[in-house]
C-alpha positions as CSV (number, residue, x, y, z in Angstrom):
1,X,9.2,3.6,14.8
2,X,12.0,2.9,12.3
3,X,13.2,6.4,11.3
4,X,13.2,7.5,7.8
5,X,16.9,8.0,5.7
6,X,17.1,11.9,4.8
7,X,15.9,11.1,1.0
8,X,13.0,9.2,2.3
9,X,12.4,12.0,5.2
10,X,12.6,14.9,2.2
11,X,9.4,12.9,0.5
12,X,7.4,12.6,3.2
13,X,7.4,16.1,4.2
14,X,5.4,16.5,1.4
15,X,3.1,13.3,1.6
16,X,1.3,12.3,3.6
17,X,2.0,8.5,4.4
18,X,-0.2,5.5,5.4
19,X,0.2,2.1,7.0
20,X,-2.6,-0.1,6.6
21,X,-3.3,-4.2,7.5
22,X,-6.5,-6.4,6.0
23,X,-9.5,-5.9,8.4
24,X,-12.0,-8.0,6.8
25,X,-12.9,-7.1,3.2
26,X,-10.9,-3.6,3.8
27,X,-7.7,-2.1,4.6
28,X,-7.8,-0.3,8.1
29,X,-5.4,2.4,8.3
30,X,-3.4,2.2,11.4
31,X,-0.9,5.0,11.2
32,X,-1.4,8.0,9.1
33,X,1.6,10.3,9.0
34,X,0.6,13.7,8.0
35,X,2.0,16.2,5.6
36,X,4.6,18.4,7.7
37,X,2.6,21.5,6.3
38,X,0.5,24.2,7.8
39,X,-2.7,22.8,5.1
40,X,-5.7,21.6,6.6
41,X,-5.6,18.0,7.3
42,X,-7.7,15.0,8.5
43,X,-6.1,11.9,10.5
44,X,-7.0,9.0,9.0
45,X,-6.2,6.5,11.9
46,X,-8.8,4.0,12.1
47,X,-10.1,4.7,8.4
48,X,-11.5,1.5,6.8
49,X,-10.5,1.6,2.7
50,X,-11.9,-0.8,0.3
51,X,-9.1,-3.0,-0.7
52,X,-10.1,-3.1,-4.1
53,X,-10.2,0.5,-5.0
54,X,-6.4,1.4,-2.4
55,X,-2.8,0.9,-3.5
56,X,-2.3,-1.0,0.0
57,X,-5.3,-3.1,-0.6
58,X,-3.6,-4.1,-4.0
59,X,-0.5,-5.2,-2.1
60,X,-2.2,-7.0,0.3
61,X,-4.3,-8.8,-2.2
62,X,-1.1,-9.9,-4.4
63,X,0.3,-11.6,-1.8
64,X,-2.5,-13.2,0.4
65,X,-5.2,-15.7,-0.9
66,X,-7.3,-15.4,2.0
67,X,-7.8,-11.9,2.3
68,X,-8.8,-12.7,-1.9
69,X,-11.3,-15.1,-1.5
70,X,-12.9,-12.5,1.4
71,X,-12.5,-9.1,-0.4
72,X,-14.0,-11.0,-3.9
73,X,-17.0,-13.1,-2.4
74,X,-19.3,-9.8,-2.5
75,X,-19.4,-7.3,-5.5
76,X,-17.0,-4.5,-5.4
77,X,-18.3,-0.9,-4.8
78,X,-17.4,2.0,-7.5
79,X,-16.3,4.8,-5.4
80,X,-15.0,6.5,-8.5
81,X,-15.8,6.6,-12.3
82,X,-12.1,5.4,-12.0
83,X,-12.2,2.5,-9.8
84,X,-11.7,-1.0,-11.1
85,X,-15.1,-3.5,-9.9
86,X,-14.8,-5.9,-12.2
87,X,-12.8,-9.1,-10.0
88,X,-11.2,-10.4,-13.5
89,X,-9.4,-7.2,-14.4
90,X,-8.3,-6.9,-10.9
91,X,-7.0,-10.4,-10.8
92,X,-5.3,-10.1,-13.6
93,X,-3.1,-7.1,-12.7
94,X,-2.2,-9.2,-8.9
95,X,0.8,-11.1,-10.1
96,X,2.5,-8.4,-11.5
97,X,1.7,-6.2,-8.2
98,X,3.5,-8.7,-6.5
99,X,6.4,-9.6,-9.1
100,X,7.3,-5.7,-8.9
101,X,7.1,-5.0,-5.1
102,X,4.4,-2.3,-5.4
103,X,0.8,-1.1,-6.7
104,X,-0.9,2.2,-7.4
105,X,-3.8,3.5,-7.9
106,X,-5.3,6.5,-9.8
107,X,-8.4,8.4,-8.6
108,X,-9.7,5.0,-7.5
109,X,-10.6,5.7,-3.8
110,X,-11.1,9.8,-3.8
111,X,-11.6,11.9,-7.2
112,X,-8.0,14.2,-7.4
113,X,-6.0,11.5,-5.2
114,X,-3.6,8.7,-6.1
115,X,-1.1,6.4,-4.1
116,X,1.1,3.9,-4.5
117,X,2.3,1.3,-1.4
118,X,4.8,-1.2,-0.4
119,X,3.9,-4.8,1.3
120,X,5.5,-5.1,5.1
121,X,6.5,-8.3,5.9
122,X,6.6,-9.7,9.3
123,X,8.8,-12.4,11.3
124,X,7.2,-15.3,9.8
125,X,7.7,-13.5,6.4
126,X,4.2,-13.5,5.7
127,X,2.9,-10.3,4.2
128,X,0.4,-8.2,7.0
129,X,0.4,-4.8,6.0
130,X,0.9,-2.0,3.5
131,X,2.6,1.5,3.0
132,X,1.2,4.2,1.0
133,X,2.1,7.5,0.1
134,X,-0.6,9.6,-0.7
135,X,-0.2,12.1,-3.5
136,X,-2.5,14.7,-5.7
137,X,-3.1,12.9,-8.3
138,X,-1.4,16.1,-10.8
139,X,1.6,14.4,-9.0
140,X,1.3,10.9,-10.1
141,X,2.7,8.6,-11.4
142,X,4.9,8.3,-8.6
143,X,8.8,9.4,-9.0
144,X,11.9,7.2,-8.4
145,X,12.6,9.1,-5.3
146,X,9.4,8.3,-4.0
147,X,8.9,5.0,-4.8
148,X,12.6,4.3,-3.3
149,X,11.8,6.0,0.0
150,X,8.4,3.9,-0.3
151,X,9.9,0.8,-0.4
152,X,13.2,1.6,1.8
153,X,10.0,2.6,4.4
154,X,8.5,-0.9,4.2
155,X,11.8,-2.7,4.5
156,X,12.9,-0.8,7.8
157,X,9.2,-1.6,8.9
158,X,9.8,-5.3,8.3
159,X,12.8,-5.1,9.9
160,X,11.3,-4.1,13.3
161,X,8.9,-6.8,12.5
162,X,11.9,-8.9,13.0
163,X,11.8,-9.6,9.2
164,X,14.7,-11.4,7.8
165,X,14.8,-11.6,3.9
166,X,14.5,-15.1,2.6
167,X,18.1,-16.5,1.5
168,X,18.6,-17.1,-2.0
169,X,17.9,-20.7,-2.1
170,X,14.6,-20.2,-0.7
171,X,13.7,-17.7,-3.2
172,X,14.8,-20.2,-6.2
173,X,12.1,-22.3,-4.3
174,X,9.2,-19.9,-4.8
């Protein structure tokens, strides 16, 4: 597990922190890293999230057309009086998701809960997974300090992933 720089380690002693890949028409937690506090906590491991109404689902849908066509073929639960089910809206805020790098969401999922989350790349530099940080919502939007440690999190994940960044030529391509 790539270890955290002490900025990013500060922030997520306060937060807790997910990592979540598609599983079907969800987001499937897969590592929850839970506040470093003595509050009462549940793990989340193994969690299913709708994609739609999850800052890691939004990631995940920016970047992959497949996991779009599955997560938008059935109607799209409101969990929330908050969360976005109409497909049009949501499509429409997917390019800029994935021009900026991140996505967050505002009492989508959970009433009094927001996150926001990095894509993880892998070797084949394909995005396959998500990294949230989970805040109150009275904490959100996100700070700089946060979304930095979010993203520098994601990179180093990559990187184990055996990630390699595309070279500039090949991002004139795209």
């Amino acid at each position: 597990t790539p270890k955290p720089s002490s900025a990013a380690s500060d922030v997520y002693k306060r937060q807790p922190v997910r990592l979540g890949a598609p599983h079907f028409h969800e987001v499937l937690v897969i590592h929850h890293d839970l506040r470093r506090d003595d509050s009462q906590q549940m793990l989340e491991t193994g969690v299913a999230i709708p994609a739609h109404a999850s800052a890691m689902g939004k990631v995940l849908l920016a970047h992959d057309l497949g996991f779009q066509r599955t997560v938008f073929e059935r109607p799209l639960p409101s969990l929330t009086g908050d969360t976005i089910t109409d497909i049009a809206r949501l499509m429409l805020e997917l390019p800029a998701i994935a021009e900026r790098g991140s996505a967050s969401e505002t009492d989508e999922a959970v009433l009094g809960e927001s996150s926001v989350a990095a894509p993880v790349s892998d070797a084949s530099n394909d995005i396959v997974a998500a990294v949230a940080v989970v805040m109150p919502t009275s904490h959100a939007p996100a700070s700089d300090a946060v979304l930095n440690a979010l993203r520098e999190t994601a990179r180093n994940i990559s990187r184990c992933l055996l990630y390699t960044s595309p070279s500039p030529r090949d991002r004139q391509k795209s």
